[in-house]
Backbone as numpy.savetxt, mean C-alpha at the origin, in Angstrom:
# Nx Ny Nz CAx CAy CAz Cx Cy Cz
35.63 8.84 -27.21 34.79 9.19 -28.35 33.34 9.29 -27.90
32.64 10.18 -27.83 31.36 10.80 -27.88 29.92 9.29 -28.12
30.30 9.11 -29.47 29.08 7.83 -29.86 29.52 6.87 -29.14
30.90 6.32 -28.60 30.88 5.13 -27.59 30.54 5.19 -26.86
31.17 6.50 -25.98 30.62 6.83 -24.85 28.84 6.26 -24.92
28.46 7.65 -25.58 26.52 7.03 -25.24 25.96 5.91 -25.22
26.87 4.92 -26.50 26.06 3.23 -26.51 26.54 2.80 -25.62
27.81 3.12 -24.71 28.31 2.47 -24.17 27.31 2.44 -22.76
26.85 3.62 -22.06 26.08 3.78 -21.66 24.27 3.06 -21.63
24.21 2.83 -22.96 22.98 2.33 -23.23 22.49 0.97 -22.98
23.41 0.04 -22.61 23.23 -1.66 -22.16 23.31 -1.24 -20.89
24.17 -0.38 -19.81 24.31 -0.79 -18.71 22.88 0.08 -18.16
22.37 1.13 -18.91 21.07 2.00 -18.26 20.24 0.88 -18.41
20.08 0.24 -20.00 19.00 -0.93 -20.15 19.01 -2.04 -18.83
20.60 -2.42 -18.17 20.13 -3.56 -17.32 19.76 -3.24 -15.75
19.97 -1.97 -15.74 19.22 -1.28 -14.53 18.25 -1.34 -14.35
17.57 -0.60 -15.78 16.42 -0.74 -15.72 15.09 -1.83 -15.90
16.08 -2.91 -16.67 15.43 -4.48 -15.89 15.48 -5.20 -15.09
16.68 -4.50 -14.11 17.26 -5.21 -12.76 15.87 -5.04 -11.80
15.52 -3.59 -11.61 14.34 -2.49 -11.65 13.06 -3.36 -11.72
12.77 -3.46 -13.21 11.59 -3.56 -13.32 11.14 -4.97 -12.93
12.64 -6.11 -12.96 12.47 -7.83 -11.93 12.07 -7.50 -10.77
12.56 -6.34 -10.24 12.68 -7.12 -8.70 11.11 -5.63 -8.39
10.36 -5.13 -9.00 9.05 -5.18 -8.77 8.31 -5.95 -9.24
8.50 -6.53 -10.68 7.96 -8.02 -10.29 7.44 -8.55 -9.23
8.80 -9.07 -8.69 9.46 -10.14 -7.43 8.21 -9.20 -6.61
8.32 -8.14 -6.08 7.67 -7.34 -4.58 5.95 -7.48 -5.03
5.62 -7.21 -6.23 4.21 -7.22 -6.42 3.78 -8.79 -6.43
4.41 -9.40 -7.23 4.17 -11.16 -6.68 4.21 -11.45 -5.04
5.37 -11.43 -4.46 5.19 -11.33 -3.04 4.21 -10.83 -2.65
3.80 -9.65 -2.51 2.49 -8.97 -2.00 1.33 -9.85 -2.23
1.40 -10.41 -3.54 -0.24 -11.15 -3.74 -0.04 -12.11 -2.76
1.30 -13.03 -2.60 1.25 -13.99 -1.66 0.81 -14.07 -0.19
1.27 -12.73 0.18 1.26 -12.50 1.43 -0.02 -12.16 1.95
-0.87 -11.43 1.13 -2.49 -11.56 1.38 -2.85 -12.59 1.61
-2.64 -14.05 0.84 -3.63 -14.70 1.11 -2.95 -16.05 1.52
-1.69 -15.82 2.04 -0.79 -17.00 2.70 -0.01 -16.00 3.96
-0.26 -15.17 4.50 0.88 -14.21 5.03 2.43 -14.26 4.88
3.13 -13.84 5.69 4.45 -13.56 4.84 5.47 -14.30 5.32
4.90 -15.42 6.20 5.50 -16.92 6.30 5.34 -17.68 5.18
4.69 -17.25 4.00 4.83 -18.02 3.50 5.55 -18.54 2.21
6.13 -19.99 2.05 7.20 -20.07 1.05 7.82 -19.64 0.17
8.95 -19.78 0.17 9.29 -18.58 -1.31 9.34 -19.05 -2.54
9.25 -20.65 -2.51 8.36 -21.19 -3.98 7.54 -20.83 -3.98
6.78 -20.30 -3.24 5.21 -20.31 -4.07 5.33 -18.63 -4.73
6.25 -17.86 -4.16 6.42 -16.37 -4.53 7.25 -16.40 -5.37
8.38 -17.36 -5.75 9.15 -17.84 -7.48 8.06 -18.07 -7.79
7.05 -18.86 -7.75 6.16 -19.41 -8.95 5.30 -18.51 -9.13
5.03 -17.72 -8.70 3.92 -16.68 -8.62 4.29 -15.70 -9.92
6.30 -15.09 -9.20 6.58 -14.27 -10.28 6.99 -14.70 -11.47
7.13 -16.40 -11.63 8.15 -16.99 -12.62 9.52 -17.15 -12.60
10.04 -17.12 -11.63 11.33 -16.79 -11.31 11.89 -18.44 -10.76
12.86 -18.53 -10.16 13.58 -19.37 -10.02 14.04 -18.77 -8.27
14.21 -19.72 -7.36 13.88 -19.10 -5.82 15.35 -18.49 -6.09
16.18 -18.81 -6.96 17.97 -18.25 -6.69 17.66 -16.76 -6.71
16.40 -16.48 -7.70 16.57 -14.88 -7.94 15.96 -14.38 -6.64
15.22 -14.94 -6.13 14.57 -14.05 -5.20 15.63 -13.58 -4.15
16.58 -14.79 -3.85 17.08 -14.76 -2.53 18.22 -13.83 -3.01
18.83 -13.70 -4.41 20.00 -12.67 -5.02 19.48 -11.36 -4.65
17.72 -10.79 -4.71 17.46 -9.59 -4.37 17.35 -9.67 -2.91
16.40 -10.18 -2.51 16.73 -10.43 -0.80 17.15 -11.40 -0.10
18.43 -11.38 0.55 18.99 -12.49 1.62 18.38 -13.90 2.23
17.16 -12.38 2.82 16.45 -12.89 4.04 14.91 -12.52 4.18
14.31 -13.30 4.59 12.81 -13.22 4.39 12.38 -11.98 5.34
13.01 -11.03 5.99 12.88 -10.05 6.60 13.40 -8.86 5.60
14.36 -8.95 5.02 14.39 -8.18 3.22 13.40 -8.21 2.45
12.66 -9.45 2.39 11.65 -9.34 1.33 10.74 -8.48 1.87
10.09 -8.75 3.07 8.80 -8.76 3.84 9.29 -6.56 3.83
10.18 -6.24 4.13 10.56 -5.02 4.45 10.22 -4.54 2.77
10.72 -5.26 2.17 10.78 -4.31 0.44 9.71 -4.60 -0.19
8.86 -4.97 0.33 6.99 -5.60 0.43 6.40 -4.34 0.61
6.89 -3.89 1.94 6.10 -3.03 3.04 6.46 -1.58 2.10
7.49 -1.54 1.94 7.73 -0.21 1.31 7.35 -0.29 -0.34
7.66 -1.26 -0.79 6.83 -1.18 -2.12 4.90 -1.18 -1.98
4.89 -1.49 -1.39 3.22 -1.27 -1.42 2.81 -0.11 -0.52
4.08 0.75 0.29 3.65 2.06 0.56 3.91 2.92 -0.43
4.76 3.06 -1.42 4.78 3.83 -2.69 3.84 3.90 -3.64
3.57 2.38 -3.72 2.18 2.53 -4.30 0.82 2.94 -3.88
0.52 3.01 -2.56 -0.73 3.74 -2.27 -0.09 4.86 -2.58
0.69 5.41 -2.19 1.28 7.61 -1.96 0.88 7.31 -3.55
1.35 6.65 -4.73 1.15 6.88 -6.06 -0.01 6.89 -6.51
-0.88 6.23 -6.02 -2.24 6.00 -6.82 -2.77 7.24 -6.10
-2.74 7.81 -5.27 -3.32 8.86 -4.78 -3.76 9.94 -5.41
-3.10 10.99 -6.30 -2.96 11.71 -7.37 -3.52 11.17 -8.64
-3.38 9.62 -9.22 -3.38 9.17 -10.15 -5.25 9.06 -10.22
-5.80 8.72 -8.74 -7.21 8.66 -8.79 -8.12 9.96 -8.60
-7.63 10.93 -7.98 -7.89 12.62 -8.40 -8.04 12.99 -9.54
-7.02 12.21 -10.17 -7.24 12.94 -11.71 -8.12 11.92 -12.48
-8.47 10.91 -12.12 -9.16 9.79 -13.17 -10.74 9.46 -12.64
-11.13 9.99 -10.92 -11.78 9.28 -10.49 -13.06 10.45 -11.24
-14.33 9.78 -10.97 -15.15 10.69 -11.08 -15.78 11.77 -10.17
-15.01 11.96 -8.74 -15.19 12.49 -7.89 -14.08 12.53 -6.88
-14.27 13.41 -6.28 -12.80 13.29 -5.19 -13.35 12.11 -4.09
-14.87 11.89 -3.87 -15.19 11.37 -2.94 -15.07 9.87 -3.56
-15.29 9.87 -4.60 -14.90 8.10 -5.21 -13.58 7.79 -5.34
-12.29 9.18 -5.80 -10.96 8.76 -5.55 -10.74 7.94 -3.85
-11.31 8.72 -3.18 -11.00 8.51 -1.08 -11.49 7.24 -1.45
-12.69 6.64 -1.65 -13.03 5.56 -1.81 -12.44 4.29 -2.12
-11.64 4.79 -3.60 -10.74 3.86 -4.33 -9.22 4.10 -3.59
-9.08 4.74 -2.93 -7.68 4.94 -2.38 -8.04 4.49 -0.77
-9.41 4.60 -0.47 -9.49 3.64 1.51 -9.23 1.92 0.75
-10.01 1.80 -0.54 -9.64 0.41 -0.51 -7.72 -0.36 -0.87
-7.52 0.59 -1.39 -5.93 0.21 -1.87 -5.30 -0.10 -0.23
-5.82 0.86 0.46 -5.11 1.23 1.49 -5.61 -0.09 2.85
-6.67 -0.31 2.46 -7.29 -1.34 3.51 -6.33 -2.75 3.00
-5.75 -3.23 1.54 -5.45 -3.73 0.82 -3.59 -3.82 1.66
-3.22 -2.82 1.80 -1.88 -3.00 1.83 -1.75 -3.15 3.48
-3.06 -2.73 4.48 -2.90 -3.13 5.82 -2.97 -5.16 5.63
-3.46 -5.43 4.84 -3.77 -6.83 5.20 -2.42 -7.18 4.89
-1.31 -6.89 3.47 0.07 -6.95 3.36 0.81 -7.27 4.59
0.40 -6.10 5.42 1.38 -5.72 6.33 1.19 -6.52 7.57
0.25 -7.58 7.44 -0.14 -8.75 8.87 0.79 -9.44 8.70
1.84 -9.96 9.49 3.34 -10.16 10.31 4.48 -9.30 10.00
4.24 -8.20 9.94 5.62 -7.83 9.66 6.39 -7.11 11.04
5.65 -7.24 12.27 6.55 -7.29 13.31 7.02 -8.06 13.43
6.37 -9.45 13.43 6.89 -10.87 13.44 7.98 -11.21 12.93
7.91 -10.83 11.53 9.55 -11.18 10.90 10.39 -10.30 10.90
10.04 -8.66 11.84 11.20 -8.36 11.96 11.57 -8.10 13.67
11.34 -8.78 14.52 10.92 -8.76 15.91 12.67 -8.75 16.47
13.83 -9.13 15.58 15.08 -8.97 16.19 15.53 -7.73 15.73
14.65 -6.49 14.94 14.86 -5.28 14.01 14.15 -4.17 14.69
14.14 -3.65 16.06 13.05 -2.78 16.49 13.02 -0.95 15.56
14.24 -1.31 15.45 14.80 0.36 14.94 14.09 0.03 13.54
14.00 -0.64 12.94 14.26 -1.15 11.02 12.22 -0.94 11.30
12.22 -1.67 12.18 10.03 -1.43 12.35 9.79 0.10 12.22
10.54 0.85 13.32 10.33 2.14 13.33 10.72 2.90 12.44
11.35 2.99 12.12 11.77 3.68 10.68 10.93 3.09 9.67
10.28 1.98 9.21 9.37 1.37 8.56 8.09 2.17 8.86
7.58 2.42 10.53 6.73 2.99 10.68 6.46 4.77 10.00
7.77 5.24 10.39 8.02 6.87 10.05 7.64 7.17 8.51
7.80 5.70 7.64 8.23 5.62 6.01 6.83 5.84 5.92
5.90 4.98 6.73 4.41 4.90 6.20 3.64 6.21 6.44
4.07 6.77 7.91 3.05 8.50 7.70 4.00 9.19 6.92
5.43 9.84 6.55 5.42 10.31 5.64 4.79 10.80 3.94
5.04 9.48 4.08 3.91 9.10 2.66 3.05 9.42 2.61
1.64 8.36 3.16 0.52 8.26 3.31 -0.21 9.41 3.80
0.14 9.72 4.70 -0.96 10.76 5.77 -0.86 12.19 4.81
-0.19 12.55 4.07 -0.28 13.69 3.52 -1.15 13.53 1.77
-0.90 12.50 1.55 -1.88 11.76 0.17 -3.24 11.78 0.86
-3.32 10.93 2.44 -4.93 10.74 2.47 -5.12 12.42 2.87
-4.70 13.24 3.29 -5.04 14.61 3.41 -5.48 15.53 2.07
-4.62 15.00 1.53 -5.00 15.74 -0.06 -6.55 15.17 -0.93
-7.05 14.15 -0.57 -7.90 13.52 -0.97 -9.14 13.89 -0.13
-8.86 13.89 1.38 -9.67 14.23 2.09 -10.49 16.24 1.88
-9.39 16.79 1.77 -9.20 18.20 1.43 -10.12 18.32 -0.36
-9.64 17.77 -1.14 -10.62 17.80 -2.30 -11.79 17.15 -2.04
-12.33 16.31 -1.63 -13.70 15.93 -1.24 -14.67 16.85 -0.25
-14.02 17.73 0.78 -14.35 18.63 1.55 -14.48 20.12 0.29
-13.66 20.12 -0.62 -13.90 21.61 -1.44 -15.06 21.11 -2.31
-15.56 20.08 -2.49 -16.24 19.56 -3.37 -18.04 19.82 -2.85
-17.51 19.73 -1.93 -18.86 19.72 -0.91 -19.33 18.24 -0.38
-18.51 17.15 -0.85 -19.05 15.92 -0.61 -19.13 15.35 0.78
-18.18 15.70 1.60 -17.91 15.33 2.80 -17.62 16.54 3.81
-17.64 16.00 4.96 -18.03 17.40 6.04 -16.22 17.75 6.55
-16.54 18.73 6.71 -14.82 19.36 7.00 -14.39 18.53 7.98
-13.11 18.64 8.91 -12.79 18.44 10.36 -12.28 17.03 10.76
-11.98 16.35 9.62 -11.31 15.13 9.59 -10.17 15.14 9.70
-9.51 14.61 10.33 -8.08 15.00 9.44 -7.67 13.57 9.18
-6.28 13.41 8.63 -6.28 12.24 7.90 -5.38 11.05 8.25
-4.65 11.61 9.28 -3.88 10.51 10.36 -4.99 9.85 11.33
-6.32 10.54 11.79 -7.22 10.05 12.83 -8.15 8.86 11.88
-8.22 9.20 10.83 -8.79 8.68 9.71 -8.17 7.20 9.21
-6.62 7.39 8.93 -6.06 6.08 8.83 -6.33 5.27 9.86
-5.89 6.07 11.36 -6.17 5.25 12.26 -6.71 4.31 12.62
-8.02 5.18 12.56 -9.61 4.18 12.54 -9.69 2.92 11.57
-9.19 3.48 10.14 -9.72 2.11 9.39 -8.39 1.28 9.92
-6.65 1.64 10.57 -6.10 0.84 10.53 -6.79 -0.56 11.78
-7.87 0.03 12.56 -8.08 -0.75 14.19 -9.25 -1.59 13.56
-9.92 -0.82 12.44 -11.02 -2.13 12.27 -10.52 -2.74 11.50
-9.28 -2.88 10.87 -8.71 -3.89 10.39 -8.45 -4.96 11.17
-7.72 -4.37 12.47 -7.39 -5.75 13.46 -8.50 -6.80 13.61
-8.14 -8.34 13.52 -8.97 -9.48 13.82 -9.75 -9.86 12.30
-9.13 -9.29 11.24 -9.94 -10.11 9.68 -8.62 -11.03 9.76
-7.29 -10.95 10.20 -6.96 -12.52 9.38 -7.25 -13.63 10.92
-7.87 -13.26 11.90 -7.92 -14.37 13.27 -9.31 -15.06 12.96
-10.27 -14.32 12.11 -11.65 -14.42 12.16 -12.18 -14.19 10.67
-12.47 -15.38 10.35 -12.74 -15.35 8.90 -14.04 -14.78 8.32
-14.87 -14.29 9.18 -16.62 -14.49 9.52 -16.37 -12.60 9.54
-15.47 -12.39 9.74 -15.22 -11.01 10.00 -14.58 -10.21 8.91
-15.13 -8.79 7.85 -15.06 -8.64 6.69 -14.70 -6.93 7.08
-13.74 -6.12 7.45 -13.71 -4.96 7.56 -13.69 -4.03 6.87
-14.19 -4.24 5.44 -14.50 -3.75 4.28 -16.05 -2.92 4.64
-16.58 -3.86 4.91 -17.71 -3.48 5.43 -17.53 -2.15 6.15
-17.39 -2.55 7.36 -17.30 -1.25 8.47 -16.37 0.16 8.12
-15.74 -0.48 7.45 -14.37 0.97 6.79 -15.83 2.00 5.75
-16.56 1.09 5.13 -17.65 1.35 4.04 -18.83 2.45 4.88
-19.15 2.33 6.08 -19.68 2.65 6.97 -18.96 3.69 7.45
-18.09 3.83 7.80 -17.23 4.67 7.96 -17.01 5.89 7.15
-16.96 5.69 6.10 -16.96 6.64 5.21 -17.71 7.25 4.70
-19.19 6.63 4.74 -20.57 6.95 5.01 -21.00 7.78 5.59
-19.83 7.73 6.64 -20.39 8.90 8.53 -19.56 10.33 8.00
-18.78 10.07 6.86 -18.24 11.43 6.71 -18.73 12.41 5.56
-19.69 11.98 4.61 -19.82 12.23 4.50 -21.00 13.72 4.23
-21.46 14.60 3.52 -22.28 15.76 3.89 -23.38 15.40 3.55
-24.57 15.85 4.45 -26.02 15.78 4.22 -26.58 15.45 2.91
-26.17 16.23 2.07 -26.80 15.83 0.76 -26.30 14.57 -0.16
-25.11 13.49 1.16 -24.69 12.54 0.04 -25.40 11.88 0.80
-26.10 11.32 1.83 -26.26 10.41 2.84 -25.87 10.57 4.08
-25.19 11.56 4.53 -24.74 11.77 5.88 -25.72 12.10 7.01
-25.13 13.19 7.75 -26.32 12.93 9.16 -27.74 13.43 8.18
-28.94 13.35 8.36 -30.06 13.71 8.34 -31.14 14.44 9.12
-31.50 15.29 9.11 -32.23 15.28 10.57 -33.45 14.42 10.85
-34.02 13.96 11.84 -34.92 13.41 12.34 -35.36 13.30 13.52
């Protein structure tokens, strides 16, 4: 029958879609943890974070190399997402790059041990790695590309050399506390941009 059929349908779409919307919960709680405890650290404190009970965490992931992996890829979906979302909201393409270098400086600090916990996984890293320029490098291109039509910033960037850079002055903020790479990424972006925002000058 037609109307069973559909309700029948309608509890099991509903618990998908809260199965779904727990276990980003679970990954966006994790993430906060892992900033500012890295991703050694306990999974009470990432139940208590999301409200959860540690049984649920470990029902979505096994193993703390599951979590740390569905970390890495949930917070690479979310930069590729906000990408578009700040084009259309920011007040400039050059303030979207802005608000999207910081998301992005944001999810490198995420990503401090995740060779570590997956160091018996070399293939699972690399394919982890492939997941992140897919994504990313064609979002920071699109951002980079509207800030260049804009006139804000100078052509000839491209946007893998670009991650690059801010990914190396990232290295040494979690060894060195005195050390803030917000800063220098800030500077950085400074150097790209065109004469009339602050860029080169003559003198």
């Amino acid at each position: 029958m037609p109307t069973t059929g559909e309700s029948g349908k309608g509890p099991a779409r509903s618990k998908r879609v809260d199965a779904r919307r727990n276990q980003q919960t679970l990954l966006t709680a994790a993430a906060a943890v892992f900033v500012t405890s890295g991703v050694d650290a306990p999974i009470r404190e990432i139940a208590a974070r999301a409200g959860v009970g540690m049984g649920t965490i470990y029902r979505h992931f096994p193993t703390r190399a599951d979590l740390v992996v569905a970390v890495y890829r949930h917070q690479v979906d979310a930069c590729a997402e906000a990408g578009p979302a700040l084009l259309d909201e920011a007040d400039s393409p050059l303030s979207a790059l802005r608000q999207w270098v910081d998301l992005f400086v944001d999810f490198l600090v995420t990503k401090h041990g995740l060779a570590n916990a997956m160091q018996s996984d070399s293939s699972g890293f690399d394919a982890l790695h492939s997941y992140f320029l897919d994504r990313l490098v064609p979002v920071c291109a699109d951002l980079l590309d509207a800030a260049v039509e804009e006139g804000e910033i100078r052509p000839g960037t491209h946007a893998y050399e670009l991650m690059r850079g801010i990914g190396n002055l990232c290295i040494g903020r979690d060894s060195d506390p005195r050390y803030d790479p917000r800063r220098l990424v800030a500077l950085l972006l400074r150097g790209l941009q065109s004469c009339g925002d602050g860029g080169d000058r003559a003198g």
